[in-house]
C-alpha positions in Angstrom: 106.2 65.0 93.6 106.5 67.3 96.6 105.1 65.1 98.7 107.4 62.6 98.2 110.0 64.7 98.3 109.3 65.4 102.0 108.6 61.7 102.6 111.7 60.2 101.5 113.6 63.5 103.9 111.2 62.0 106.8 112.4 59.0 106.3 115.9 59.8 106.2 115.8 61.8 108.9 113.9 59.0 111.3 117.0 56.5 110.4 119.1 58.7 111.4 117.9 59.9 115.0 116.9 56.4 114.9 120.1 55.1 115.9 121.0 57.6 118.3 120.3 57.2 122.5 117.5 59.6 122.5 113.6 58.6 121.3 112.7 62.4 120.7 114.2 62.6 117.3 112.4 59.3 116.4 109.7 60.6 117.6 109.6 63.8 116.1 110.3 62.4 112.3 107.0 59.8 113.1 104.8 63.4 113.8 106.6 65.2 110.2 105.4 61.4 108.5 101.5 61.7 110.2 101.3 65.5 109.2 102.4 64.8 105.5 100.0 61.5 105.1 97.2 63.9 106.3 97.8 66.9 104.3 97.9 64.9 101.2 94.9 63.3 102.0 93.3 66.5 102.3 94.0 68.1 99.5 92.8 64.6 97.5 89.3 65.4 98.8 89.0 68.9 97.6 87.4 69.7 94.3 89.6 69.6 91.0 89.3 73.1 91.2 90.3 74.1 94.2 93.2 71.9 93.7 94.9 73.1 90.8 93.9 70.2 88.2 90.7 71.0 87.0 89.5 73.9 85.1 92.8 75.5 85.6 95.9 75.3 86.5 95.9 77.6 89.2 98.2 80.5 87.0 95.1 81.9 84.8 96.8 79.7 82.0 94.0 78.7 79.7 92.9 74.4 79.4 91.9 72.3 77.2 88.2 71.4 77.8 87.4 68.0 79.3 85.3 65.4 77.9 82.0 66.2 78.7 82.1 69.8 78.6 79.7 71.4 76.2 79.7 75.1 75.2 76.1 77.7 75.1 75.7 80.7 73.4 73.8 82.9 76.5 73.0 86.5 75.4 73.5 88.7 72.7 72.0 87.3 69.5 69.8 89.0 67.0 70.7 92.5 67.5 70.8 95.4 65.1 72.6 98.8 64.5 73.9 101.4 62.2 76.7 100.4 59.9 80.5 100.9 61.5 78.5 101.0 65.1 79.2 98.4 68.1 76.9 96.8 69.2 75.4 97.9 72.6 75.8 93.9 73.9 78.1 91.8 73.7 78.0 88.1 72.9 77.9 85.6 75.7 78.8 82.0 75.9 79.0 79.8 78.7 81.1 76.4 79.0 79.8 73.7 81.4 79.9 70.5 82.0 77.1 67.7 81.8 76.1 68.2 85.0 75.6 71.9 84.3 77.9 73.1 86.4 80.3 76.1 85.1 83.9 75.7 84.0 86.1 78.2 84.5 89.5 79.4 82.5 89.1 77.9 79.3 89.9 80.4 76.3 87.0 80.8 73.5 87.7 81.6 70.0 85.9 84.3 68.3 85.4 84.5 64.8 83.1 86.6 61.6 82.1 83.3 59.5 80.0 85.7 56.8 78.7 89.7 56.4 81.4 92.3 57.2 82.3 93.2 60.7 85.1 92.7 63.7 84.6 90.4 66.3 86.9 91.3 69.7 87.3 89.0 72.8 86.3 90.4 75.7 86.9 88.0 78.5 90.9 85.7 77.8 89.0 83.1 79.6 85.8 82.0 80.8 85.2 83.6 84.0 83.7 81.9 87.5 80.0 81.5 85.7 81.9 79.9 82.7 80.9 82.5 80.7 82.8 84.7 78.1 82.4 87.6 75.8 82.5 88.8 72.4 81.9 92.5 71.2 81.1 92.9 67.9 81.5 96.1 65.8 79.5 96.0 62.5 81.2 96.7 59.0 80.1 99.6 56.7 78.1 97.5 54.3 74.5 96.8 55.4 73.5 93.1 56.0 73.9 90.3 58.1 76.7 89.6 60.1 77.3 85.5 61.4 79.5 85.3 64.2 81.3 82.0 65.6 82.5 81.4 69.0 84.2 77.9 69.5 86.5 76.1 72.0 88.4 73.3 71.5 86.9 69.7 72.2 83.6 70.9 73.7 81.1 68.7 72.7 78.2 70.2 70.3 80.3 72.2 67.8 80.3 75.8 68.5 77.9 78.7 69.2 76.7 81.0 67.0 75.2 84.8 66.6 73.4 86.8 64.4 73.2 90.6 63.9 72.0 93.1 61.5 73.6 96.0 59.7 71.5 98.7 59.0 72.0 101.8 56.7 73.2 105.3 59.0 71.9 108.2 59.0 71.4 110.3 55.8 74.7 112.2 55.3 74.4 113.3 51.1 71.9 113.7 48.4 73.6 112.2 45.2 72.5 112.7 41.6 72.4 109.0 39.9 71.1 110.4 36.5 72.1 114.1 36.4 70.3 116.6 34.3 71.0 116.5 30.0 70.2 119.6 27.6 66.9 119.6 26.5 64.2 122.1 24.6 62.1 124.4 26.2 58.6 123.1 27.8 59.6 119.5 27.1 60.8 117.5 30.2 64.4 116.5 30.6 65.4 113.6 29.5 66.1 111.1 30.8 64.5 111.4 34.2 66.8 113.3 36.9 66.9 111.0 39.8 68.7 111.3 43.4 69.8 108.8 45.8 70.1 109.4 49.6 73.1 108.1 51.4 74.8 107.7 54.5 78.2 108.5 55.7 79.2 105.2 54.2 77.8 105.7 50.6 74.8 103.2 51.3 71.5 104.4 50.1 68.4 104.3 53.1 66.6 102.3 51.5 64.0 102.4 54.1 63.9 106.9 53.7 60.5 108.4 53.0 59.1 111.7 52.7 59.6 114.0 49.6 62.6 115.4 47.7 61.9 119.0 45.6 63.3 120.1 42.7 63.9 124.1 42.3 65.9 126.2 39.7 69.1 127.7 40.9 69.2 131.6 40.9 70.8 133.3 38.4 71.4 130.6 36.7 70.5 130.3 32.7 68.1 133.1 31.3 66.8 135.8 33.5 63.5 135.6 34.0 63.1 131.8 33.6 61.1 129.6 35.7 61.1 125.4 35.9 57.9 123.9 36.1 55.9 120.0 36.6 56.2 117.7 38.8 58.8 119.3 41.7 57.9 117.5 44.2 58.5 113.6 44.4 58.6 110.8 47.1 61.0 109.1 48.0 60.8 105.1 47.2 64.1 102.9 48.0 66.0 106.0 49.3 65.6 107.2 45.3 63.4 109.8 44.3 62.9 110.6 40.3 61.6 113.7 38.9 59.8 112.4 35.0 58.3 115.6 34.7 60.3 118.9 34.7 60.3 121.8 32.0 61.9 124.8 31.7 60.0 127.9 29.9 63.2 129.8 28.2 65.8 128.9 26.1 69.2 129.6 27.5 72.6 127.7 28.6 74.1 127.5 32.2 71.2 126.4 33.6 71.0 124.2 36.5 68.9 122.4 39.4 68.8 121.7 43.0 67.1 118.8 44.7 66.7 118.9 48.7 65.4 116.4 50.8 65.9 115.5 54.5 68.1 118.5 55.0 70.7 117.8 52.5 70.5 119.1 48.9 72.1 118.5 45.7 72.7 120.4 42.5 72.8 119.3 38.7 75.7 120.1 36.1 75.3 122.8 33.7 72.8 122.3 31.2 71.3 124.0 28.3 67.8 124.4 27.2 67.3 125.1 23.0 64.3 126.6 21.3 61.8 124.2 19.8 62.8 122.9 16.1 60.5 123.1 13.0 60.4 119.9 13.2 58.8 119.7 16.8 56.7 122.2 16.3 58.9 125.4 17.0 58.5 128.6 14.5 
């Protein structure tokens, strides 16, 4: 529109100095004419890009992919971490066209399609490689996470990622079945059993090594001792103690488990003589 703009002022202005005595006017609107002719033709040769109308419009304002233009997830998939961590790399797409050539400044849509976790664009556009970013941070449940990156029109429907939640670090010992009165020398019933857990409240599954099972001091009767099985492995991030006695009658009593550096103590319970029944005096 410019261009003829400045043609239509050319031509004006060669009517006018046209008419008067002198040819230099005339003369000087014919150069303006030849200098505008070849300018536009110049800038019809250069690449789309370079002229505005292609993968941009020159401003960094976003575009709507061309026919033809397909979108490739690059980098990034299958990686794992901690629960609530971000990942160490990000995503990458690329948008090209058929011939494989990049395209720049086209906007990419970022999206979790299943699992828990925050997807973030890094890049607004696609950058001079036509790639673009995603950083994903995972959620605090362990499990899979699907991520979606998409961009409007590109042929072959969008790209997609995969990472993997893991449990944290152990953070607390927890008491699912705490201890329950019992009689002296018979185990406690039902089993004690702790869970180890992260920061999040997900048990490691994955945890081994052993948990023990001491009495706390000055706790119940003086003098009194538990005894069995105080030592147990851990199997599912659980570990269940089906064998543990205590050798005096008394109230108050209680229990602590420790394993991996953490430890966890029972409520109060008491422990009764034998009845005649079961064999007491």
């Amino acid at each position: 529109m410019d261009y003829l703009k400045s043609f239509s002022a050319a031509c004006r202005m060669a009517r006018t100095v046209g008419l008067s005595r002198s040819g230099r006017g005339w003369r000087r609107a014919l150069l303006m004419l030849l200098v505008l002719v070849g300018c536009r033709a110049g800038d019809l040769l250069r690449p789309p890009a370079d002229r505005g109308d292609g993968d941009g419009d020159g401003n960094g304002t976003p575009i709507v992919p061309q026919p033809g233009q397909r979108l490739l997830a690059v980098s990034g998939d299958g990686q794992a971490d901690s629960v609530g961590a971000t990942l160490a790399q990000p995503f990458v797409v690329r948008i090209e066209r058929a011939s494989g050539a990049p395209v720049s400044g086209v906007a990419v849509a970022w999206r979790v399609v299943s699992g828990a976790g925050s997807i973030t664009s890094v890049d607004a556009v696609s950058n001079a490689a036509g790639e673009a970013r995603g950083l994903l941070t995972l959620g605090t449940v362990p499990g899979t996470i699907v991520v979606e990156a998409s961009v409007a029109s590109a042929e072959g429907g969008p790209a997609r990622f995969a990472a993997i939640a893991r449990p944290g670090a152990p953070h607390a010992l927890r008491f699912e079945v705490d201890a329950s009165d019992t009689e002296v020398n018979a185990p406690i019933r039902p089993a004690l059993r702790v869970v180890l857990e992260d920061r999040f409240g997900n048990s490691i599954s994955q945890a081994s090594g052993l948990a023990t099972i001491v009495l706390v001091e000055d706790t119940g009767t003086p003098l009194a001792s538990a005894y069995g099985d105080l030592a147990e492995p851990f199997v599912a991030g659980r570990a269940e103690f089906s064998n543990v006695r205590i050798d005096l009658p008394g109230s108050g009593y209680r229990l602590r488990v420790v394993g991996h550096g953490l430890a966890a103590i029972t409520k109060t319970f008491d422990v009764a003589l034998l009845s005649a029944e079961d064999g007491g005096p």
